[in-house]
C-alpha positions in Angstrom: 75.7 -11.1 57.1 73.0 -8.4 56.8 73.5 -4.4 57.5 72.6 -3.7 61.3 71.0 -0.4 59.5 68.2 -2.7 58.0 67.0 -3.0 61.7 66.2 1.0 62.1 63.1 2.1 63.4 62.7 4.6 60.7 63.7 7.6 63.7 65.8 9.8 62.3 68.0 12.7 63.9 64.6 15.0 63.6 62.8 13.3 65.2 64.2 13.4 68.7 63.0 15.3 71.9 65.4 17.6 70.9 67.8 18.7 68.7 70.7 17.2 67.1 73.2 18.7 64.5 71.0 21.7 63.8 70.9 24.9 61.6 73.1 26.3 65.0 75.9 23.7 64.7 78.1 25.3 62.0 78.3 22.8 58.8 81.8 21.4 59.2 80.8 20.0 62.4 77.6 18.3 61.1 79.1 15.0 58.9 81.3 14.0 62.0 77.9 14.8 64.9 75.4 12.7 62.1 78.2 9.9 61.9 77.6 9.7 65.3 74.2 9.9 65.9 73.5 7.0 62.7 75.9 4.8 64.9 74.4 5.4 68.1 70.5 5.2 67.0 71.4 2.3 64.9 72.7 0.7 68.1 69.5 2.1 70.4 67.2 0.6 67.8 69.1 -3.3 67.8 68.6 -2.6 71.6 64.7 -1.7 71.7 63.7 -4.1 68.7 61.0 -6.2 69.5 61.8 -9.4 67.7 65.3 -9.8 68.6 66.4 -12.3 71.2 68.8 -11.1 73.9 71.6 -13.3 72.8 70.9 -11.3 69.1 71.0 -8.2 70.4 74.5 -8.4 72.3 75.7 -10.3 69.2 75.2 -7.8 66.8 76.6 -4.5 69.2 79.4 -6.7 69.6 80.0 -6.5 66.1 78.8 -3.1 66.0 81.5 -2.6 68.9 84.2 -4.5 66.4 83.3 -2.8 63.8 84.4 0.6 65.2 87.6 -0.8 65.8 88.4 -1.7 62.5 87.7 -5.8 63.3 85.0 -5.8 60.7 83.1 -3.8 57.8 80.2 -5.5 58.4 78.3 -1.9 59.1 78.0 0.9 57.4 77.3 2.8 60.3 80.4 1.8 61.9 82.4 2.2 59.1 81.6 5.6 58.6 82.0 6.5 61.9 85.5 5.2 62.4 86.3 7.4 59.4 84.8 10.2 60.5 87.0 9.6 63.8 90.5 9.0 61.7 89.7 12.1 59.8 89.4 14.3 63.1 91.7 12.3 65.3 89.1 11.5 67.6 89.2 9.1 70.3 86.1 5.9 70.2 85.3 5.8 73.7 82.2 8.1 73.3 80.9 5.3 71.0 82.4 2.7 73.0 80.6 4.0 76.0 77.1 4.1 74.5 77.5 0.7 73.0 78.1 -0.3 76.8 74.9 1.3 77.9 72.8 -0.5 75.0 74.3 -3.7 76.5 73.0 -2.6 79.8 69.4 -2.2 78.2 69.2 -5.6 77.0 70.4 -7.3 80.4 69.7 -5.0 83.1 65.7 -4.0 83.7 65.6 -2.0 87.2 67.7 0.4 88.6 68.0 0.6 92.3 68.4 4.2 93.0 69.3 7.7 91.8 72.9 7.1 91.8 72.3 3.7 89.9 70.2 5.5 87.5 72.7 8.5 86.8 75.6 5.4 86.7 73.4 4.6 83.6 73.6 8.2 82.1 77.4 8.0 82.8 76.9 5.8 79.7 73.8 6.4 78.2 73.6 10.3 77.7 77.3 11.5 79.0 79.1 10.7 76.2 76.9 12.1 73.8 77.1 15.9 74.8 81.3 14.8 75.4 81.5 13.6 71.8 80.2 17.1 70.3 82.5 19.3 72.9 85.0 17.1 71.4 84.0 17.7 67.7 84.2 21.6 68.2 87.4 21.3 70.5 86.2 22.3 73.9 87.7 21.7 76.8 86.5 19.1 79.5 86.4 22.1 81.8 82.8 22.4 80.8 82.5 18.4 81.0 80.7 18.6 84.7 77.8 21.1 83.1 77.4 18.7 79.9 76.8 15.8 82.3 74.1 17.4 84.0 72.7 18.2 81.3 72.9 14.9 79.3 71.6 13.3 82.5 68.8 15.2 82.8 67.8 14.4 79.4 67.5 10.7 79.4 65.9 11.2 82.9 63.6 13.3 81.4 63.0 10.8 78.4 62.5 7.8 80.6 60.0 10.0 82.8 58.2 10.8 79.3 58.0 7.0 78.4 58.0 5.3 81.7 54.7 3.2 80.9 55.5 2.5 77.1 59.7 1.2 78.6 57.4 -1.2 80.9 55.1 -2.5 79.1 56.8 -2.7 75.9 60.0 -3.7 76.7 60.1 -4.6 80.7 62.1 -2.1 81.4 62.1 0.5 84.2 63.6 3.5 85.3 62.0 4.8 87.7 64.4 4.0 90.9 63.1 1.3 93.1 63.7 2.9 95.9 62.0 5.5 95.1 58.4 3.9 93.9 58.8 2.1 97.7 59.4 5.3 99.1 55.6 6.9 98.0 54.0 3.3 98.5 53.8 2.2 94.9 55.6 -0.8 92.8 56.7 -1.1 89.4 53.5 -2.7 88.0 51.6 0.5 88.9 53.7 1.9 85.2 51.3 -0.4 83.0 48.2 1.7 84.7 45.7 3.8 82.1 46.4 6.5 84.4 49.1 7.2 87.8 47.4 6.7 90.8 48.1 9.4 93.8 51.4 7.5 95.0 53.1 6.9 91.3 52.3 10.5 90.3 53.8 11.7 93.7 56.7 9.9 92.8 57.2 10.5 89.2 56.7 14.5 90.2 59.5 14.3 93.0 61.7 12.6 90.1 61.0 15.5 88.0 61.7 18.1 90.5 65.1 16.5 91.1 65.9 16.4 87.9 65.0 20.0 87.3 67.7 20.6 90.1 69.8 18.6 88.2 69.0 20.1 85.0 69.9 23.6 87.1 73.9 22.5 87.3 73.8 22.6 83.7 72.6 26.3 83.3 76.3 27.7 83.2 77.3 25.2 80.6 76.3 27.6 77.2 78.1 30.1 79.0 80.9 28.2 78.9 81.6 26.9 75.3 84.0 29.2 73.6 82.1 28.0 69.8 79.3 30.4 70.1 76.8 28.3 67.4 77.5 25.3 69.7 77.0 27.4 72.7 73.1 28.8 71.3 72.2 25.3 70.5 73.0 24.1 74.4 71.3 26.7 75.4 68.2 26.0 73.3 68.3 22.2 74.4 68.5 24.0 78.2 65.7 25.9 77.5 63.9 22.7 76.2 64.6 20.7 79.0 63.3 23.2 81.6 59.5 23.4 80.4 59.0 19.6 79.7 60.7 18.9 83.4 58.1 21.4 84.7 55.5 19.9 82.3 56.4 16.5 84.0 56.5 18.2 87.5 52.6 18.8 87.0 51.3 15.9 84.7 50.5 12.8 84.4 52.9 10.6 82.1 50.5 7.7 81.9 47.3 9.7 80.5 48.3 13.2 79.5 50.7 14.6 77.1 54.1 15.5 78.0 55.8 15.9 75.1 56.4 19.2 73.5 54.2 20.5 70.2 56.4 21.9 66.8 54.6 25.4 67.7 55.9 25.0 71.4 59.3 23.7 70.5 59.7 26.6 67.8 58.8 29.3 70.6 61.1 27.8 73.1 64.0 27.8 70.9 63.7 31.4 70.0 63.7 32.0 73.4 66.6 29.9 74.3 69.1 31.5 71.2 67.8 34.9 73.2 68.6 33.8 76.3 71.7 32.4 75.6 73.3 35.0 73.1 72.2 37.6 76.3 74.1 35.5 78.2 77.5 35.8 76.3 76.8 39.0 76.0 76.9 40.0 79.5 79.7 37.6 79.5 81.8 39.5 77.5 80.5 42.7 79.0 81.6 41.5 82.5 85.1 40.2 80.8 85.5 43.6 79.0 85.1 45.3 82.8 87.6 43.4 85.1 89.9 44.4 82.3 89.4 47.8 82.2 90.0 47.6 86.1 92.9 45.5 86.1 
C-alpha cells in the first residue's frame, strides 16, 4: 500500500498564488496550518494526476478521508493531521469538506451557474480560510467575510487557468450559463487566444468576482489575532490587482499571474493597509468610549 504523498506534484506551500503559513502567521500556529495544507495539496494533487483512473482517484481520498478518522495509517499526511487536530481539539470537517470538493473534481466537469460554482467553493476554498480562524480561535462572526474571500480566490484561480483545467483535465469552470450568455461555448477555452465573446465573458466573471472579493474587505478588520489579520489583508490586497489584471487580459495568451517583484510590493502595501486599518479601528473604539 504505497504513501498517497509519493503522488505529489512537487508544489509546495510557496508556491501558491498566494500565501500560506507565512512569516505574518505567528510560529505556534504554523505546524497545525502546514498539517493542513500537506493534507489538502496531497489530496488536490491525487485529484489533478494525470495517470490515475477515476475509480483510483476516489479510492485513494476515500482512504485519505479514512485515514483522518483514525480507520487507517496508511498516510502520513493524514496521520499527521489527525494529530495535529487531537492536539488542538479541533474538529475534521474542514478536511472532510475539501476531501468532498476533490471528489467533486474527479466526477463533476461543468458547473451550471454562479451559484453552482460558489456551491463548489462552499467546499473547495471555504473551509480553508475557516480552518485557520479556527487555529487562531476566532469567531465565526467573521465566517461570512472569509467566505468571500476564499471564494474569490478559487474563482480567481480557475479564471487564471481556465484553458490549462480544459484542456488538461476536461474540466471547466467558467459557468455555462454564462459562456451562452456572450455567444461562446466551452470548446472556445482550448483557443491560442479568447476570441471577443469568451474574453467578454471571462472579464464580466472577473468583475463579479471583484464585487465578491469587495464583501471580504472588512474581514482583516475583524480578526482579533493582529499577525493573522495583516496576512488576510495581504492576501486581499493580492486578490484585488490579479482580479483587475483579469478584468483587462486575456487568460488564454497573456500573463495573469503575478511576478515575485509584484507580489513583494503588494504585500507591503497590504501589511500598510491593513495595520492602518486597525489602527483607525482602535482609534474609532478609543472615541465612542470616551463619549459613552
Amino acid at each position: 500500500m504505497n504513501d498517497a504523498g509519493a503522488l505529489r506534484s512537487g508544489k509546495g506551500h510557496r508556491d501558491e498564488n498566494f500565501p500560506v503559513a507565512s512569516f505574518l502567521i505567528h510560529p505556534r500556529h504554523r505546524e497545525a496550518i502546514l498539517a493542513f495544507y500537506n493534507f489538502v495539496r496531497t489530496a488536490d494533487d491525487i485529484a489533478d494526476h494525470a495517470a490515475l483512473a477515476p475509480q483510483e482517484k476516489l479510492r485513494l481520498l476515500d482512504r485519505l478521508d479514512a485515514g483522518l478518522g483514525g480507520a487507517n495509517d496508511a498516510d502520513a499526511v493524514a496521520v499527521r493531521l489527525r494529530a495535529a487536530l487531537a492536539e488542538r481539539g479541533l474538529s475534521a470537517k474542514h478536511a472532510h469538506d475539501l476531501l468532498a470538493a476533490f471528489k467533486l473534481d474527479v466526477t463533476k466537469l461543468r458547473y451550471r451557474d454562479w451559484d453552482d460554482l460558489l456551491g463548489y467553493c462552499s467546499l473547495s476554498a471555504m473551509p480553508v480560510g475557516r480552518f485557520v480562524c479556527d487555529v487562531h480561535g476566532e469567531s465565526r462572526a467573521v465566517w461570512p467575510a472569509n467566505d468571500a474571500l476564499c471564494a474569490a480566490l478559487q474563482i480567481i484561480n480557475h479564471l487564471q487557468d481556465c484553458k490549462s483545467d480544459y484542456v488538461n483535465l476536461g474540466r471547466v469552470y467558467v459557468p455555462l450559463d454564462a459562456l451562452a450568455a456572450c455567444g461562446t461555448a466551452v470548446d472556445a477555452l482550448g483557443e491560442a487566444r479568447a476570441s471577443p465573446a469568451l474574453l467578454d465573458c471571462l472579464h464580466r466573471l472577473a468583475a463579479r468576482t471583484e464585487r465578491l472579493l469587495g464583501e471580504s474587505d472588512v474581514f482583516s478588520v475583524r480578526i482579533n489575532d493582529r499577525r493573522l489579520a495583516l496576512e488576510v489583508a495581504v492576501i486581499n490586497t493580492l486578490a484585488h490587482r490579479l482580479t483587475r489584471i483579469l478584468m483587462a487580459r486575456d487568460p488564454l495568451s497573456e500573463r495573469v499571474h503575478l511576478r515575485l517583484p509584484a507580489v513583494a510590493g503588494l504585500t507591503v502595501l497590504g501589511i500598510l493597509n491593513g495595520a492602518s486599518r486597525r489602527l483607525g479601528r482602535r482609534w474609532s473604539a478609543a472615541s465612542q468610549a470616551r463619549g459613552a
